[in-house]
N, C-alpha and C positions, 0 to 999 in steps of 0.2 A: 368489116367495121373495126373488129382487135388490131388490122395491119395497119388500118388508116390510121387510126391514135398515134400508135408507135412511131407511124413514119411523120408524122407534126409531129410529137414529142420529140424525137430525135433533130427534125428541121430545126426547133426552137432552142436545143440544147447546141447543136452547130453553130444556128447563127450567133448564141451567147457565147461560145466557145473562140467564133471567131473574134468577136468584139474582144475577149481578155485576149485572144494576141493580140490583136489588134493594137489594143491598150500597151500589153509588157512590150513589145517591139518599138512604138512610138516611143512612150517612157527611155526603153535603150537607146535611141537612135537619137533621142535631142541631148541623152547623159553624153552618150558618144561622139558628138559633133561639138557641144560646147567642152567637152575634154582634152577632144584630138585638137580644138582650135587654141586653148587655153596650151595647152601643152606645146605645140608648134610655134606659137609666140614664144613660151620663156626658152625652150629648147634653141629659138633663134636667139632671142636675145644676148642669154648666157654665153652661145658658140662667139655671137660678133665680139663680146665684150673681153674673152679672152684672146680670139685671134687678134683685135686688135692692141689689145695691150700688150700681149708677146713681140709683135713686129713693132709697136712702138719702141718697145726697149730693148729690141736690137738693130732697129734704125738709130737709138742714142750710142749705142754703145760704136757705133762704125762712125758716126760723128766725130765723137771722140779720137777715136783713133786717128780720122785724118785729121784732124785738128790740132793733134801733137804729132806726126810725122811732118806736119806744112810748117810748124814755127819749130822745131829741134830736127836739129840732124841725127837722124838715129839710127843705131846698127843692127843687125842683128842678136849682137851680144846682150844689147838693153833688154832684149824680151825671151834672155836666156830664165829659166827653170832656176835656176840656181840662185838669183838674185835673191838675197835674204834680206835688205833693206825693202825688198817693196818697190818695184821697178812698177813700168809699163805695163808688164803683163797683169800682175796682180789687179793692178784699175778696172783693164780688162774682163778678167775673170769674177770678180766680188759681183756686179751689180747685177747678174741675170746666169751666173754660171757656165759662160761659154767655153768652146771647144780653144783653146789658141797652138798655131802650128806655127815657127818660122822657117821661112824659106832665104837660103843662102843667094850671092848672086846669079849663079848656076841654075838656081831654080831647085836644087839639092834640098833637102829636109834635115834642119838645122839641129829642130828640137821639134821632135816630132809630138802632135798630138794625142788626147786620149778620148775619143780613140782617135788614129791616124788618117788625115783626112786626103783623099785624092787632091793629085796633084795633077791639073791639066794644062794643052798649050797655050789659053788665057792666062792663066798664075805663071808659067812659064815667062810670059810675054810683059806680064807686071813687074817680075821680080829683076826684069833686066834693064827695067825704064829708067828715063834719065830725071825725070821731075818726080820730086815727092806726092803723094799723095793721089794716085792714081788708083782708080779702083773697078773691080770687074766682080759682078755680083752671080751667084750661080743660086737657084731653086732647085728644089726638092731632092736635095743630092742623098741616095741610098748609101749609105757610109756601116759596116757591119749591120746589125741589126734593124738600126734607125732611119730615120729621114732627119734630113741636117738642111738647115738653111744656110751655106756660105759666102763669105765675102773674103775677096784677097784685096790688101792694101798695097803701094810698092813703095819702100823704102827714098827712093829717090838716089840718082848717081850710079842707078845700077849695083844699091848695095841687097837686094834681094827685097823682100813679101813677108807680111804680115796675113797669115788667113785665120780667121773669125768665125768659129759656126755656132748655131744653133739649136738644138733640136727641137724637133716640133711634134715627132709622132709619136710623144708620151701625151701632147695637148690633144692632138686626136683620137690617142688611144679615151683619154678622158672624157671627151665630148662623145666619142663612141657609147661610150658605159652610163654615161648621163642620156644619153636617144635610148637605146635600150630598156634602162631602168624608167623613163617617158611611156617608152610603148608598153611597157609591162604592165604601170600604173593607169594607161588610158583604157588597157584592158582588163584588170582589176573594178575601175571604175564601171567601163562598162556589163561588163557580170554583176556587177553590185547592183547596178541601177536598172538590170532586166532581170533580176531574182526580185526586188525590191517593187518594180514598177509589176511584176505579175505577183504578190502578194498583195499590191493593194488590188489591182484589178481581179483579183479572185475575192477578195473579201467586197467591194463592191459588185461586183455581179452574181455574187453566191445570193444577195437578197431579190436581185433580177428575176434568178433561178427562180426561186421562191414564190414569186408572183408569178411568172409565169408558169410555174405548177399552178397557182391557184387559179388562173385564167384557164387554163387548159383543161382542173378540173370542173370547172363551169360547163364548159364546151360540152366537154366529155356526158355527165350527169344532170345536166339542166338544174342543179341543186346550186341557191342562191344562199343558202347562209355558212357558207364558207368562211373559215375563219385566216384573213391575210396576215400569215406571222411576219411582218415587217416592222421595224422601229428603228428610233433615230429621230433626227430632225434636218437631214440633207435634203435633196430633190426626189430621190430613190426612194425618202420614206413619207414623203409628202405622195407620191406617187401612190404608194401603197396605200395611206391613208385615205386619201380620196378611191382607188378602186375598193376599198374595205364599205366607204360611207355608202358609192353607187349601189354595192351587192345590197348595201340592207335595204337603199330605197328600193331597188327594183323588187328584194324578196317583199316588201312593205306592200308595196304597187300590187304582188302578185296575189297575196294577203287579203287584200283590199278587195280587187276585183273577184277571187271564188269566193269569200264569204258574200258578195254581191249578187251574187251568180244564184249561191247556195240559198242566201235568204230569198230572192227574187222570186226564185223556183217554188219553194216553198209558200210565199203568200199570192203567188198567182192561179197555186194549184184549189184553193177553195172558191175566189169569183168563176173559174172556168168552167171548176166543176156546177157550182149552181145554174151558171149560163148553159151547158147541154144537159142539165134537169128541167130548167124550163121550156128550152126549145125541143126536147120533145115532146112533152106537154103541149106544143102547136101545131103536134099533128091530131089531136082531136079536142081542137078547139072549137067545134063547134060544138061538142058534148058538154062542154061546159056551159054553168049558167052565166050570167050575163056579168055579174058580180064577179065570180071567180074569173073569169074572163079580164075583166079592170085588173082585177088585183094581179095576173098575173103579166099584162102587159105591163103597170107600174113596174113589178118584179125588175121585168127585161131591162126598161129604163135605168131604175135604180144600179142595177146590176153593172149595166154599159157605161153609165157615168162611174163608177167606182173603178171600174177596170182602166177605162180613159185615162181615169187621173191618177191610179197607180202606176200605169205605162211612162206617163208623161213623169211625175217625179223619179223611176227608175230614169230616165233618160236624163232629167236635170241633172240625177245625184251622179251618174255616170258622167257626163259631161266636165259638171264642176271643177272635177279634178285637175282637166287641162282646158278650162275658161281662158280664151286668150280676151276676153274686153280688155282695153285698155286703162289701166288706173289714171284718174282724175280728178280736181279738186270738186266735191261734193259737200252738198249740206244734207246733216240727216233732217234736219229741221224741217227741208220739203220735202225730202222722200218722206217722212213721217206722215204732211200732211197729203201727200197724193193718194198714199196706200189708205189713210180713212177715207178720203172723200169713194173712192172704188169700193173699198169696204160697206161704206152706207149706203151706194149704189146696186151692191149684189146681195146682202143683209137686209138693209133695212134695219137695221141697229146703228145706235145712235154711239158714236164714237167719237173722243175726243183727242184732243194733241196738245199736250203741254211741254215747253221747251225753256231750259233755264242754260246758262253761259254760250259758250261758242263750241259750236256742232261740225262746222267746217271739217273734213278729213281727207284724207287720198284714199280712194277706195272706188269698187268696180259698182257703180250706180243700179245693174239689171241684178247683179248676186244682190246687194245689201236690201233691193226692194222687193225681190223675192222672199228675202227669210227673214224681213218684218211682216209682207204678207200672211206668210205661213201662219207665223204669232198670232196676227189678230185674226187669221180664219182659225185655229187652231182654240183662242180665247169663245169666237162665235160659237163653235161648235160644244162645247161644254157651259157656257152659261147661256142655259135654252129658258131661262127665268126673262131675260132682257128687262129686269127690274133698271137696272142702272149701266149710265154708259159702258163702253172700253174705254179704257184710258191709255194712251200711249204718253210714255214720258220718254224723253231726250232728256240727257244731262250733259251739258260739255263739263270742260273740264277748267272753266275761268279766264282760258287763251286768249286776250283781246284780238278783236277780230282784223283781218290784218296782217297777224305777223305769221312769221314764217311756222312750216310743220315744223314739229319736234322742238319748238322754244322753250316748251315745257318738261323737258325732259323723257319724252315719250308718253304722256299721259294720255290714258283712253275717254273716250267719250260712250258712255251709257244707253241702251236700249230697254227698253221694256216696257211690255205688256199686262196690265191688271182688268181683272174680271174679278165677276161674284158668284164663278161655279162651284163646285163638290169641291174645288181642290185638289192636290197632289196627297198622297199618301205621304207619311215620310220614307217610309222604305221603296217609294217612287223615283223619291229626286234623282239619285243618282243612277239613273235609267231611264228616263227618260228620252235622251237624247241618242239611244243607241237605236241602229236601223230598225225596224219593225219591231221595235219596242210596243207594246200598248198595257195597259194597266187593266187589271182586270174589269173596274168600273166601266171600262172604255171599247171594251170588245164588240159588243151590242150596239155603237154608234159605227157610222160611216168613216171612211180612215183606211188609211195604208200604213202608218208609223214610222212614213217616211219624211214629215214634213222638218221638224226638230233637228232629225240629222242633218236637215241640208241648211237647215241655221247654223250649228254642230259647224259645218264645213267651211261654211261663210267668214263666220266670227274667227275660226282659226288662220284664214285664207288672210282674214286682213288683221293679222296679231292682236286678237282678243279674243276670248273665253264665252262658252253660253252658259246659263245658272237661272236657276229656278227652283222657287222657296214659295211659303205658303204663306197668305197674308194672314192680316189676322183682322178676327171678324168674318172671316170666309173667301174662300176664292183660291188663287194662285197669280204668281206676279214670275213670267218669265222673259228672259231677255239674251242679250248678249253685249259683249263691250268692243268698241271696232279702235285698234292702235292708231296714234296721228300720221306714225310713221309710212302707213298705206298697206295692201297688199302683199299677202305674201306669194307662194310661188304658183298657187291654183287660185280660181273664183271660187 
């Protein structure tokens, strides 16, 4: 039994355990995906914007260049080093920094670059041409250290070459260090966002935890008043909320039914007993006189209807609880008057029905005609004078008839019952209505003290109250008030 716990326990702590990965891995994987994409775009972006701005401007700058060897005839002296006025080369060199080397007719190196750029049998081939402006472009040339973008131009005439580089692999070294410091920050980010996404998933399923301790100590102890430490106002702590309200109904239910159990037991245990006092007394019933004899078969009778109808209201009151009748629009005005005309039919007492505003309610017809019965058998049974009617009063509550439930604000409509018996004590009233209740005056009458309750059950069933006071002049005046709103979650 101790392994079986532990291995649920432990099941329920893995499955919540899974869920927080679950949670911190999701959390990382969608930080990590909109990072790496967010990151990939400007990573592209930034590389096109500088590759193409670099070739832009040394695509200007070789323009240029042919552009003044096609309109000036120009030597190689023109784009000598040495020119202090600000020649050719100077143009060259200002707008982007380039490499400049000239090449004599030979193909010789004039003025050599810095650093000094190869010289091949294209540039060779240029620098011997007859037409200005000829040009042969070479990529990715390794030149000491670097990568060089070059272009040789040809003098024209056969007076040598003009070559033009570039470098590029300081912009790649840059765009290297910028992906790098990318990938470093995508994984920065992503650490962030799965330390961060498993702090909240810990802090959200730490209360999971929690309930499900408290679930599991249910299981475990069948002990219903458990107290769910959960709080907040998320889904989590609505959750817990509602298993906190279930536990108290069900401990309430469980409440309910052994002290039902416990009183039941208890007042069945004196009819039973007199019923196998008299019956065997019928084994020498013929030893009896004829007198004892009556009185003792009355006994049995008496005896069997009592038990009868305690049986039967144990089963109503049990029942009640989960009465599925359907709520429907009722008048108590004729339950009122159905339960007298029955009344004077099994009495013999003259009972009346007064009815003032509108009575119309939502409410379960067979509950609400039961525990007006009760009333007036409960009024019959204590004014054994029959001096003067029962009176049953209704009271609505002024609703003109017609309009919808609840117009009124929820207001109740009125029951009750008056009689001219002994009355209620006053240290009665508020006990009355508690199961096998009976008052001391009331012991020596027929009665189980189950009737009241199941008014008790009724009146709450359909959001109203029972109460019972003492008239004056004598008697008692009990009832109950039924909501417009209807039933509530039992008959």
């Amino acid at each position: 039994m101790r392994s079986g716990a532990r291995l649920r326990r432990w099941v329920a702590r893995a499955r919540l355990s899974s869920l927080r990965t679950t949670f911190t891995v999701s959390f990382a994987a969608v930080a990590a995906a909109v990072t790496v994409l967010v990151g990939f775009l400007s990573y592209d972006a930034a590389a096109r914007l500088v590759r193409v701005d670099q070739q832009t401007v040394f695509e200007g700058v070789v323009q240029d260049l042919l552009d003044e060897v096609r309109h000036s005839a120009l030597t190689p002296a023109d784009f000598a080093t040495a020119d202090a006025d600000g020649g050719p080369r100077d143009e060259l060199i200002r707008p982007s920094g380039t490499v400049v080397q000239v090449l004599g007719p030979d193909a010789s190196v004039v003025d050599r670059g810095h650093p000094p750029l190869p010289v091949g049998a294209d540039d060779r081939r240029i620098a011997a041409a007859r037409p200005a402006g000829q040009l042969v472009e070479h990529r990715d040339v390794d030149v000491g250290d670097g990568m060089y973008r070059v272009a040789t131009v040809s003098l024209g005439d056969g007076r040598g070459a003009v070559q033009i580089a570039q470098e590029f692999s300081d912009t790649e070294d840059l765009l290297r260090e910028l992906q790098q410091r990318t990938v470093l920050l995508v994984g920065a980010v992503v650490i962030a966002a799965g330390l961060f996404g498993w702090w909240l998933a810990r802090r959200i399923t730490s209360r999971l935890v929690r309930l499900a301790g408290a679930a599991e100590d249910v299981a475990r102890t069948g002990r219903l008043g458990i107290q769910v430490p959960v709080a907040g106002y998320d889904e989590v702590a609505r959750l817990g909320r509602s298993f906190d309200r279930m536990l108290g109904r069900l401990a309430q239910s469980e409440e309910d039914q052994r002290r039902l159990v416990q009183d039941a037991g208890h007042e069945l245990r004196t009819p039973l007993t007199s019923l196998r006092t008299n019956i065997s007394m019928l084994r020498r019933i013929d030893e009896l006189p004829p007198a004892a004899r009556g009185e003792l078969v009355a006994d049995l009778a008496q005896e069997s209807r009592e038990l009868t109808d305690l049986v039967n209201e144990l089963v109503d009151l049990a029942a009640g609880q989960s009465d599925r009748e359907p709520l429907q629009r009722v008048a108590l005005a004729d339950i009122a008057e159905d339960v007298a005309v029955a009344a004077r039919r099994r009495t013999g007492r003259a009972v009346t029905v007064r009815v003032s505003g509108d009575t119309v309610v939502d409410g379960r017809p067979g509950a609400l005609q039961r525990a007006l019965s009760n009333l007036v058998d409960n009024a019959a049974k204590f004014d054994r004078g029959g001096g003067e009617p029962i009176d049953i009063v209704v009271t609505g509550a002024g609703m003109p008839v017609g309009a919808s439930a609840g117009a009124d604000g929820g207001a109740a409509v009125r029951v009750e019952v008056l009689d001219r018996g002994p009355g209620i004590a006053e240290e009665d009233l508020d006990r009355v209505f508690d199961r096998f209740y009976r008052a001391p005056d009331a012991r020596s009458l027929p009665g189980s003290g189950l009737g009241l309750s199941i008014v008790r059950e009724v009146a709450a069933a359909h959001g109203g109250d029972p109460f019972a006071r003492r008239r004056e002049g004598g008697g008692s005046a009990i009832g109950f008030t039924v909501g417009r709103g209807g039933g509530g979650d039992g008959g």
